[in-house]
Structures are given as structure tokens and as C-alpha cells.
C-alpha angles and dihedrals in degrees: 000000000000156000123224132170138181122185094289107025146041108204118197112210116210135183116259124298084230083175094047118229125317089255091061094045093049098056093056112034120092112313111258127303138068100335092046098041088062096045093057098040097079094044088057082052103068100030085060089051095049093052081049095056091049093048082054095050077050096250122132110192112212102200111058115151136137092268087052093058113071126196119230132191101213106115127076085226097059141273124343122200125235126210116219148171106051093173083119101040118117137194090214126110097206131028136197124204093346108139103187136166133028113330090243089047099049118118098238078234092080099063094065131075083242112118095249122207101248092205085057079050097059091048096056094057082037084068094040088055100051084039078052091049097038100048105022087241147070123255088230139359096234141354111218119121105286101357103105118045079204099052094046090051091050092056083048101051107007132248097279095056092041086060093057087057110043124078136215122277092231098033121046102184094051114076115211097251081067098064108031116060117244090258102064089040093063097048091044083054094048097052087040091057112140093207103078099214082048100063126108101247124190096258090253109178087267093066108017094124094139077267115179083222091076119116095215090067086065122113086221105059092017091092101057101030089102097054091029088125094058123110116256121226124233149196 
């Protein structure tokens, strides 16, 4: 609605998060399975398409995360999401010893003196988020070198394996492949790559190459990438 500055600060006005933040929603939308799992896949969607829009403008956020992502009812056709919080976005391709984002967002990448890809960076929180949607949890709780016992055991089997393992926050006897189908659970691993070159990206103009690492030739989002900007209605 507005931009607005003074000598310190820009402020961005928007109109109302009449649906509150993603965080919020996911913590009280159905438990985890079927029902849950398509409610959740067009908002993905546009969330996917907004970070895509940013990576195309050249800005890599930094920071996404559920609570970074707010739900608006401001469409006839249901509900739009809203990025917010760019206190951490850069304009910079590649970055050196900047840790950024939520600890249990953060690309491993960034924990090492090695310049690290911010878009890859982006990726790698943007799998933690739909894990995050999908499960109500986070796969680990951090990724630096020896922080997390899960993550560890994730760069040591892979995420796929890793699902068949962990269990459900709420539910102790039930293990996360259970609940999600396999076709969220391979976009969810190859965001969640922890190689960073290995990782799915949104075919942004920097790496659409008709490379098999794209996100949108996924089963699991293919259905809805022509219609990826409508609304989503929700309960």
C-alpha cells in the first residue's frame, strides 16, 4: 500500500493479515495426512512463485520461514500469501560467513568459510518450510556441525531415509512417510539437499536450463503450476 522512510528506517505498509501468519495457520489446521496435505499444496504454490519472483528481481531473502509468510483474504478466490521481514535479504549472489535466517532454516552451507549460493540458500529454508507445513515440526532444530543429533543423521542417510524414521510430534507411534504421499516427500528431499548443486530450484531465469532440478517438474506441484497465482480456499 506504501513506502515510507525516515533517516534510519523504510517501512513497507500492507493491508491487514486477516488470516494471521503461516505459523499460526499450521498449527491449527488438520493433523497431518491427505486433507491436510491439499490444503497446504496451493499455498506452496505461491509461496514458491513469490520467492521466484524475488530470485528474478535478484533478491535472495534470507529469512524465509512459516512465520515470515502471512495469509490474506483479499481475493474472491481465497485466500493469497504475503512475504514479509527482509531485514536479512541481499542483493548479493554469493555470500561468505553470513549465517542468516532461523537456526532450523539455515542452508548447512552457511556454516562454513566457503562463499555459499543465496538463492540455494533460499531452497534449502523453502523445504524446511513445506516439511514445516506438511508435519507441524521441523525436521531439526539446527543445522550447524554437530548441533542437531537429526540433522547429523540426515547428511548421513539422507532425508528419505530419515522420514521413514521420525516420527510425528503428536503422535509417537506413526513415522512422517506415513502421513505425507511420496510426492511431497521428494520435493520436500530435494529442497532439503545438503549438497547445495544438488538441490531442486524454482527454474528462475539463473538456472532454467530444462534442468531436471526444477521444482515445477515435480508431480507433486505439476498439477497446479498453471494456476500457481489463484487464491486457496480455506477453512
Amino acid at each position: 500500500m506504501g513506502l515510507y522512510r525516515d533517516a534510519k528506517n523504510t517501512y513497507v505498509l500492507t493491508s491487514l493479515a486477516t488470516r494471521g501468519d503461516l505459523f499460526s495457520w499450521s498449527h491449527t489446521a488438520p493433523k497431518p495426512g491427505a486433507v491436510r496435505e491439499a490444503l497446504i499444496q496451493p499455498i506452496a504454490v505461491q509461496v514458491f512463485v513469490a520467492v521466484r519472483w524475488l530470485h528474478e528481481l535478484g533478491v535472495a531473502h534470507r529469512d524465509l520461514s512459516l512465520e515470515n509468510v502471512l495469509l490474506v483474504d483479499d481475493r474472491p478466490d481465497g485466500v493469497c500469501v504475503q512475504l514479509i521481514d527482509f531485514a536479512m535479504a541481499t542483493l548479493d549472489r554469493t555470500c561468505t560467513v553470513e549465517v542468516r535466517g532461523k537456526p532450523s532454516y539455515q542452508a548447512p552451507e552457511m556454516h562454513t568459510a566457503i562463499a555459499y549460493e543465496s538463492f540455494l540458500a533460499d531452497y534449502f529454508a523453502l523445504g524446511v518450510l513445506l516439511y514445516g507445513m506438511s508435519l507441524q515440526g521441523y525436521p531439526f532444530v539446527s543445522t550447524k556441525p554437530g548441533a542437531c543429533p537429526f540433522f547429523e543423521y540426515v547428511k548421513q542417510h539422507g532425508l528419505h531415509y530419515f522420514m521413514t524414521k521420525r516420527t510425528l510430534r503428536e503422535c509417537k507411534d506413526t513415522c512422517v512417510a506415513e502421513v505425507i504421499s511420496p510426492a511431497l516427500a521428494d520435493v520436500i528431499s530435494g529442497l532439503l539437499e545438503v549438497q547445495p548443486t544438488a538441490r531442486l530450484t524454482l527454474a528462475e531465469s539463473r538456472f532454467a536450463n530444462g534442468s531436471p532440478r526444477s521444482a515445477w517438474e515435480k508431480p507433486w506441484l505439476q498439477d497446479l503450476h498453471g494456476a500457481r497465482v489463484s487464491g486457496t480456499q480455506l477453512p
